[in-house]
C-alpha positions in Angstrom: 175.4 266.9 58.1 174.7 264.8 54.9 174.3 261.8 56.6 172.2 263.5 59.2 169.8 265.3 56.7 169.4 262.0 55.0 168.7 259.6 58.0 166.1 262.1 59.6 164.3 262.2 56.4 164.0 258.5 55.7 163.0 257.9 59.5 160.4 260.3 59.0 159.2 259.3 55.5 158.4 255.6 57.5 156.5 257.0 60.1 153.0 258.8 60.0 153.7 262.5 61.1 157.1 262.8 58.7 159.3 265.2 59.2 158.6 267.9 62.2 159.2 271.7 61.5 161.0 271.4 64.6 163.2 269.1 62.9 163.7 270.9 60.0 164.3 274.1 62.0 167.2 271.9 63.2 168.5 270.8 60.1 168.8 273.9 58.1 170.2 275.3 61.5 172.9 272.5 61.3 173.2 273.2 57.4 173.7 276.8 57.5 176.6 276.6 60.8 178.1 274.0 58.0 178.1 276.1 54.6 179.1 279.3 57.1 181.6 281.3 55.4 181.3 279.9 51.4 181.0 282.5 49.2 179.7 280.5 46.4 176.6 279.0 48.4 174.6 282.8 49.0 171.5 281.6 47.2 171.6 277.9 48.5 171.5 279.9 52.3 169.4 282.7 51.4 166.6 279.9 50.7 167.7 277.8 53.8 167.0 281.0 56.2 163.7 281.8 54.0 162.8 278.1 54.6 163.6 278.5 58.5 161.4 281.2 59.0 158.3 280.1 57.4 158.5 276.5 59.0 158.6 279.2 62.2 155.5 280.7 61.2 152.5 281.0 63.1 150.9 279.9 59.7 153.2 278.3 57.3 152.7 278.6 53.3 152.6 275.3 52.2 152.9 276.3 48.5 155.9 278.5 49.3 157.7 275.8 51.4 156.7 273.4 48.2 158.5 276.1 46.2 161.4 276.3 48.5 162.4 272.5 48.9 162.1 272.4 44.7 164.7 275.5 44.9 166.9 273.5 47.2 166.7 269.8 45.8 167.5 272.1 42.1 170.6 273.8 43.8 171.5 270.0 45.5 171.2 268.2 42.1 173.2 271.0 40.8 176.2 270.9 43.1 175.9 266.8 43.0 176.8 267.0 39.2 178.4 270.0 39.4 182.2 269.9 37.7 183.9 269.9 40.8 181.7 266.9 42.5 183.6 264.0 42.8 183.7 261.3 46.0 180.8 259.3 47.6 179.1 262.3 48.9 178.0 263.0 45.3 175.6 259.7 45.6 174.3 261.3 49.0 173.6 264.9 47.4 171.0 263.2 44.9 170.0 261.1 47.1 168.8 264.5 49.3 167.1 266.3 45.9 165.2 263.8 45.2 164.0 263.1 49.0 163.8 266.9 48.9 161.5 266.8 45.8 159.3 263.9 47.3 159.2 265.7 50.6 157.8 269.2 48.9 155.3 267.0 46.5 153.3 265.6 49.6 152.9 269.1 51.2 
């Protein structure tokens, strides 16, 4: 899911429409099946399904989805650096806040 996260938003950060709601719909969809059942990641999917319903919205908040991805690249730099983070996955967590942060700062 990592990898996948991390591909769709480079290949949209090259081209001129970014990232699709329809995407990101997707991805969150994918991230919340994979963090299914971990009782220590509540908040991290409370904001993934708060995230997934405004990009569904008629007329999505930009500011609130700005507010969202900072919540989630926080809780993602968090976890990356976390005590029990260890492996090469660590690299790809911070790699997603800060493509998370840039993401939410062009909105």
């Amino acid at each position: 899911m990592l990898e996948d996260t991390l591909t769709t938003f480079r290949d949209g950060s090259q081209s001129e429409s970014g990232v699709s709601p329809a995407q990101g719909v997707m991805l969150i969809d994918g991230w919340l099946q994979a963090l299914q059942g971990d009782p220590n990641l509540g908040q991290l999917e409370a904001n993934l399904n708060e995230l997934r319903v405004e990009l569904q919205a008629s007329q999505p908040d930009g500011q609130h989805i700005r507010s969202l991805l900072e919540n989630l690249a926080d809780q993602t730099q968090q976890v990356a650096e976390g005590p029990t983070a260890e492996g090469t996955w660590t690299g790809g967590l911070e790699s997603l806040s800060t493509i998370l942060r840039n993401f939410g700062s062009k909105l």
